[in-house]
TORKOL-4160 file (C-alpha; in steps of 0.2 Angstrom, whole numbers, padded with zeros to 4 digits, m for minus):
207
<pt num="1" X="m0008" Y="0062" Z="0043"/>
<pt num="2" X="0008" Y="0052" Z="0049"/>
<pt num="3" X="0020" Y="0048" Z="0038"/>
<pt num="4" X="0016" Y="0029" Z="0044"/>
<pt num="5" X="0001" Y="0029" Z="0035"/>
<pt num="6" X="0008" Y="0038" Z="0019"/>
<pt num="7" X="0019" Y="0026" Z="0018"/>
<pt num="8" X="0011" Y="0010" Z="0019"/>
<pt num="9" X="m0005" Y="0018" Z="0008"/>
<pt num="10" X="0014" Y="0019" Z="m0005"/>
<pt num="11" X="0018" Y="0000" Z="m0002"/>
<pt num="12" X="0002" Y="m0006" Z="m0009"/>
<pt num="13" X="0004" Y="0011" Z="m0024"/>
<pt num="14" X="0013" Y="0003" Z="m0041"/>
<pt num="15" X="0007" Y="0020" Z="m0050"/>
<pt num="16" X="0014" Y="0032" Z="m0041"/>
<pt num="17" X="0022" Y="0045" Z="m0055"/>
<pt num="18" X="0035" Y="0055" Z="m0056"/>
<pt num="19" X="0040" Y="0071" Z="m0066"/>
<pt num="20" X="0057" Y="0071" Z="m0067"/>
<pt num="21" X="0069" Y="0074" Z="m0078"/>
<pt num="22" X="0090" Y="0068" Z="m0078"/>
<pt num="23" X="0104" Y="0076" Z="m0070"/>
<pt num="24" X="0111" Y="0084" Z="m0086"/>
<pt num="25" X="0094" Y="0094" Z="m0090"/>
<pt num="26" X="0092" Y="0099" Z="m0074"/>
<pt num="27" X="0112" Y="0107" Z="m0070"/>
<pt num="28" X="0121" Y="0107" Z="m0085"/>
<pt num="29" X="0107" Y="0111" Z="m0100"/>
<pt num="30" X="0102" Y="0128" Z="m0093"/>
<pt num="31" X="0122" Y="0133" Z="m0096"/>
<pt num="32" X="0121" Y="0123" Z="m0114"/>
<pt num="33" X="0105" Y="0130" Z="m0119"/>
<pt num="34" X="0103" Y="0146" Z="m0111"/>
<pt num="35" X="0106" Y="0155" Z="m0127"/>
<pt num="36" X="0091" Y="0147" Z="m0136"/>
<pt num="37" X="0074" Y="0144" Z="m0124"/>
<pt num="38" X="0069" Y="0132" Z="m0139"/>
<pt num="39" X="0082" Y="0119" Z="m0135"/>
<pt num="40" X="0081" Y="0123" Z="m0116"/>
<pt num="41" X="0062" Y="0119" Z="m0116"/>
<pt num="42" X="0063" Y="0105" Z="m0126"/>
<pt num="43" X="0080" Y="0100" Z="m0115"/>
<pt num="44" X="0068" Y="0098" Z="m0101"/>
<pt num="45" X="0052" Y="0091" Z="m0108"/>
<pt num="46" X="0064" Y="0076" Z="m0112"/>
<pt num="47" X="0060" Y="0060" Z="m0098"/>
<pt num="48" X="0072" Y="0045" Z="m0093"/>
<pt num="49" X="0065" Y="0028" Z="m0103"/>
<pt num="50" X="0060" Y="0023" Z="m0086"/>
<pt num="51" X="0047" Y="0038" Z="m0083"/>
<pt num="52" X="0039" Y="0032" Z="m0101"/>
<pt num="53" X="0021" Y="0027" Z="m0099"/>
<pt num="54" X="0020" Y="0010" Z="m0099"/>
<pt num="55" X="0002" Y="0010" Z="m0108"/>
<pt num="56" X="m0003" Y="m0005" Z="m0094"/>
<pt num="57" X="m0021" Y="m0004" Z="m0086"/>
<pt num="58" X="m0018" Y="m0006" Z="m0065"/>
<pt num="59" X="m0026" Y="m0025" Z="m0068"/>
<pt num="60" X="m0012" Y="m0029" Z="m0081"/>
<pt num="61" X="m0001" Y="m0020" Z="m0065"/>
<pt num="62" X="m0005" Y="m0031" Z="m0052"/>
<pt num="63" X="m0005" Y="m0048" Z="m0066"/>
<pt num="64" X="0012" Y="m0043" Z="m0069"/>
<pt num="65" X="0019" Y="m0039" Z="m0051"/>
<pt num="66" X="0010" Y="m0054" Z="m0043"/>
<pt num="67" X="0004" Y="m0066" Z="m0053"/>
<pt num="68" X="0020" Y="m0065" Z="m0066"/>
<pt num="69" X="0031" Y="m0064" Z="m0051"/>
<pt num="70" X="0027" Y="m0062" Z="m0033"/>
<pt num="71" X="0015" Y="m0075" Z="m0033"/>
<pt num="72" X="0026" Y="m0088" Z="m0041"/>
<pt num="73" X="0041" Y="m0085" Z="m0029"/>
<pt num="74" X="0030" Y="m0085" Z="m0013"/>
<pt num="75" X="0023" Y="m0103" Z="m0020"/>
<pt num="76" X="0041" Y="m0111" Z="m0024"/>
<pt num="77" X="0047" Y="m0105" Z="m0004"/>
<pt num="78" X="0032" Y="m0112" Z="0002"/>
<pt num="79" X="0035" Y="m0131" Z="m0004"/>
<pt num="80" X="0052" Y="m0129" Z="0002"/>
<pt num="81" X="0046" Y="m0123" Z="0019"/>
<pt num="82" X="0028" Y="m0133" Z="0021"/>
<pt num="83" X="0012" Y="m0122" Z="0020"/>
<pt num="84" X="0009" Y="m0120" Z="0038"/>
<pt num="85" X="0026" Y="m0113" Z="0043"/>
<pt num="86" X="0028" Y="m0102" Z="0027"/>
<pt num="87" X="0011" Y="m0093" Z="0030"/>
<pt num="88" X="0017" Y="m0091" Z="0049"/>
<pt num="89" X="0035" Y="m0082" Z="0041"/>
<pt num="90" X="0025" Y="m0073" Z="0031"/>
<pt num="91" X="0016" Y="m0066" Z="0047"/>
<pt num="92" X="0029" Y="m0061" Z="0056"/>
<pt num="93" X="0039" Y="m0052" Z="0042"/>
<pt num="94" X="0024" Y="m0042" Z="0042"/>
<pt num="95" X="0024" Y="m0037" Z="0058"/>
<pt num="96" X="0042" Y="m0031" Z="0056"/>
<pt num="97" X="0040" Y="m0019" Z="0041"/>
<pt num="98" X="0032" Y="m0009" Z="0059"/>
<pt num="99" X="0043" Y="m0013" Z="0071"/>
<pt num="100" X="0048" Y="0002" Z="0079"/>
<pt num="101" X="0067" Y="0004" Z="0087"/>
<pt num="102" X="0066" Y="0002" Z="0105"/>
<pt num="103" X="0074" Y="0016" Z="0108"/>
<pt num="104" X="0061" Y="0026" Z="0098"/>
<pt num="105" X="0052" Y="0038" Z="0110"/>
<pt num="106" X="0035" Y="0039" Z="0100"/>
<pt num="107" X="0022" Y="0053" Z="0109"/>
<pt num="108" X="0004" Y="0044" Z="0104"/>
<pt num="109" X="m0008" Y="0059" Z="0109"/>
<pt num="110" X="m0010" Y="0064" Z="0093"/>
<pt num="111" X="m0014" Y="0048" Z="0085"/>
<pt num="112" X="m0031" Y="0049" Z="0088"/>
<pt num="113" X="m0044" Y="0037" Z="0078"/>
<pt num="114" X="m0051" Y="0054" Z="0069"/>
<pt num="115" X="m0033" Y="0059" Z="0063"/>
<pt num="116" X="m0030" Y="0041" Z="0057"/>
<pt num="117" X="m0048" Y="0040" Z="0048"/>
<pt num="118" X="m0044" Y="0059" Z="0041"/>
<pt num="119" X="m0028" Y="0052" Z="0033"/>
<pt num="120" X="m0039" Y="0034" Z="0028"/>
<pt num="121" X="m0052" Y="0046" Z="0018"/>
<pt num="122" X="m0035" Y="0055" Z="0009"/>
<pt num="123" X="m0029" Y="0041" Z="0005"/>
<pt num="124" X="m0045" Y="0031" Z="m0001"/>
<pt num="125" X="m0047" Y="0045" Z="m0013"/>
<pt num="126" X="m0030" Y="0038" Z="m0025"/>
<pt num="127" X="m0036" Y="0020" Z="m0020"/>
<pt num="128" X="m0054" Y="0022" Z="m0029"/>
<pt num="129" X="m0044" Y="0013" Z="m0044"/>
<pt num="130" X="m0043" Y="m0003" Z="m0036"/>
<pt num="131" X="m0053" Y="m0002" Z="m0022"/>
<pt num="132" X="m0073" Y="0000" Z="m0019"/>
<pt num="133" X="m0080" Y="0004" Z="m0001"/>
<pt num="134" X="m0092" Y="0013" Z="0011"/>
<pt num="135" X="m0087" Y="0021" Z="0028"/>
<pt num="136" X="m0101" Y="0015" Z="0038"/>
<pt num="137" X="m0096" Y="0024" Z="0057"/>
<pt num="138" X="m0084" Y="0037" Z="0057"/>
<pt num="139" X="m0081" Y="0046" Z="0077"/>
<pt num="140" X="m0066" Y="0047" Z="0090"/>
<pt num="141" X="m0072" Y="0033" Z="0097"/>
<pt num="142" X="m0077" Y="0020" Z="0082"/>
<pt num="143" X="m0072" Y="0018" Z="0062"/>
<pt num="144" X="m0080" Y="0007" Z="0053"/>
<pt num="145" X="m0078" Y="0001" Z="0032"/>
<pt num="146" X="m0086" Y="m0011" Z="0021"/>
<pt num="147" X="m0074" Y="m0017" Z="0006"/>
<pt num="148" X="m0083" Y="m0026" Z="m0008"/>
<pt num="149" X="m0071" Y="m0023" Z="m0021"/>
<pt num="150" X="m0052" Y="m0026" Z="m0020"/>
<pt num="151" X="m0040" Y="m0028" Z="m0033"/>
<pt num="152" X="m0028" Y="m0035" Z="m0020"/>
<pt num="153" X="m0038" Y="m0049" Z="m0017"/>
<pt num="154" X="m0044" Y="m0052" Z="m0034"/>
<pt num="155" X="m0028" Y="m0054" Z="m0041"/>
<pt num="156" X="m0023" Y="m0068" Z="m0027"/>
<pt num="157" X="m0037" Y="m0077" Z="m0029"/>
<pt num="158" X="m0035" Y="m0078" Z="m0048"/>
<pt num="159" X="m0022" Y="m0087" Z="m0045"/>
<pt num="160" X="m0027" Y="m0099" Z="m0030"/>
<pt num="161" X="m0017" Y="m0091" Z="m0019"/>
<pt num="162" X="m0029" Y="m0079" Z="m0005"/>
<pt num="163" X="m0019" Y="m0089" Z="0011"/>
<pt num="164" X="m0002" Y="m0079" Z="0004"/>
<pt num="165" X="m0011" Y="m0063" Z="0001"/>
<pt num="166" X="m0019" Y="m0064" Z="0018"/>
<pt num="167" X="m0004" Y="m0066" Z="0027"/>
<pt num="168" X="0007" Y="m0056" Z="0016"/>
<pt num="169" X="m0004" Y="m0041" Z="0011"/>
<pt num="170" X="m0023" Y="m0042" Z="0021"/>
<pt num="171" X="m0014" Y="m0046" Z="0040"/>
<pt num="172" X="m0002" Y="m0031" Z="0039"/>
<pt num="173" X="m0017" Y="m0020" Z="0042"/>
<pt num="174" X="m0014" Y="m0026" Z="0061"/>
<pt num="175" X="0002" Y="m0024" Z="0065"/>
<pt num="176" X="0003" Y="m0006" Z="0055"/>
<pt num="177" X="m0014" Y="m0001" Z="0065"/>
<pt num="178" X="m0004" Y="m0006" Z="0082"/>
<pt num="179" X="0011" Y="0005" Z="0078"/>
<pt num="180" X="m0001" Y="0019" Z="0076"/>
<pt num="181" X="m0006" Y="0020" Z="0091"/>
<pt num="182" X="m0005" Y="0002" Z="0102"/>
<pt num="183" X="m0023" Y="0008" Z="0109"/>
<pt num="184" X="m0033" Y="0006" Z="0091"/>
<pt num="185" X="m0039" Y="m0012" Z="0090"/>
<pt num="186" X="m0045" Y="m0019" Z="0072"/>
<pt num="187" X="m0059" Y="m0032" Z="0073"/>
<pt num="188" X="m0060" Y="m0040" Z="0054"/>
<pt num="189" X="m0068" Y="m0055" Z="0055"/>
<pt num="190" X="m0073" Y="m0057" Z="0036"/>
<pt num="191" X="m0063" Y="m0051" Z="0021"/>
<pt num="192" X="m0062" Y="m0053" Z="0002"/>
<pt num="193" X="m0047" Y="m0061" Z="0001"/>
<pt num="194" X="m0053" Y="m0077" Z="0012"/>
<pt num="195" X="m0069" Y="m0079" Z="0001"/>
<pt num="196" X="m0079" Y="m0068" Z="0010"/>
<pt num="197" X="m0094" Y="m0057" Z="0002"/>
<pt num="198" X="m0084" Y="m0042" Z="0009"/>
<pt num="199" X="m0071" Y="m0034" Z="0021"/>
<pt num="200" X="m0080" Y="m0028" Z="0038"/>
<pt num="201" X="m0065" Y="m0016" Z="0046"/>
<pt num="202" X="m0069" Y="m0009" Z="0061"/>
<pt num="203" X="m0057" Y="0000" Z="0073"/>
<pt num="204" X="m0060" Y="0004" Z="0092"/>
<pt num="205" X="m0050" Y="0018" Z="0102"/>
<pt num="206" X="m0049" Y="0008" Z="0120"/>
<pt num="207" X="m0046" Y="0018" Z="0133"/>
């Protein structure tokens, strides 16, 4: 799958988890240590405070990264800016995490709507955590999912703020889609995040 849709699947991942150790075990410890294989295992067993487990489920994740603190911000700009405007900004910065440079040559035969569902079902597959849905048509011509479970939209409403999330997480789903491949349209005309039973995503090669 594109490395497009790796990385905006990683936007969205606050548990991605690395195994790696510091500088020192890794060059200057097999030097130190090579004498005793004890110390030279235990040298890189050893991992950065920052690579510690936090012991936080993904709910108490998301409270902390929004509710503690995206949420809050996004709140205090849009009473300085007025609600209406804000939302609108919001929008746009969107559609600029996939602006392509002009200048970018970009050879769209192989982003076909099989190869982008093919890299949707990987990625669904670390996403079960915090998401719940069924793929309901799945050819080269049509893909369409039914969301009835996000985390995403959960936590915004919590917090009475589903017109942010929409406009800075839910509507991002279009303007990543149209730098895939600028034929895919997205029809969504319900979602979770707007109050809706559930999140109808459907995708349409036009030709």
């Amino acid at each position: 799958m594109e490395n497009e849709i790796r990385n905006k699947t990683g936007r969205r991942d606050f548990l991605m988890k690395t195994f790696s150790t510091c500088a020192f075990c890794c060059f200057a410890a097999p030097g130190l240590f090579g004498f005793n294989k004890k110390l030279n295992s235990l040298a890189f067993d050893q991992k950065h405070k920052f690579q510690m487990d936090s012991g936080m489920t993904i709910q108490q994740v998301y409270n902390f990264a929004f509710k503690q603190w995206y949420i809050p911000v996004m709140k205090n700009l849009m009473k300085q800016v007025g609600k209406e405007k804000f939302l609108e900004m919001l929008k746009k910065s969107s559609e600029m995490l996939y602006e392509s440079p002009k200048e970018t040559a970009i050879d769209y035969n192989d982003r076909t709507l099989t190869s982008w569902s093919d890299g949707f079902k990987k990625a669904g597959k670390t996403q079960n955590d915090r998401l719940t849905f069924e793929i309901l048509t799945d050819n080269d011509k049509v893909f369409e999912a039914r969301f009835t479970e996000c985390l995403w939209a959960k936590t915004f409403r919590e917090k009475d703020a589903a017109d942010i999330g929409y406009a800075g997480v839910c509507y991002q789903d279009y303007p990543m889609i149209k730098s895939y491949n600028p034929n895919l349209k997205l029809i969504r005309e319900r979602t979770l995040m707007q109050g809706h039973d559930c999140c109808q995503f459907k995708l349409i090669m036009e030709t």
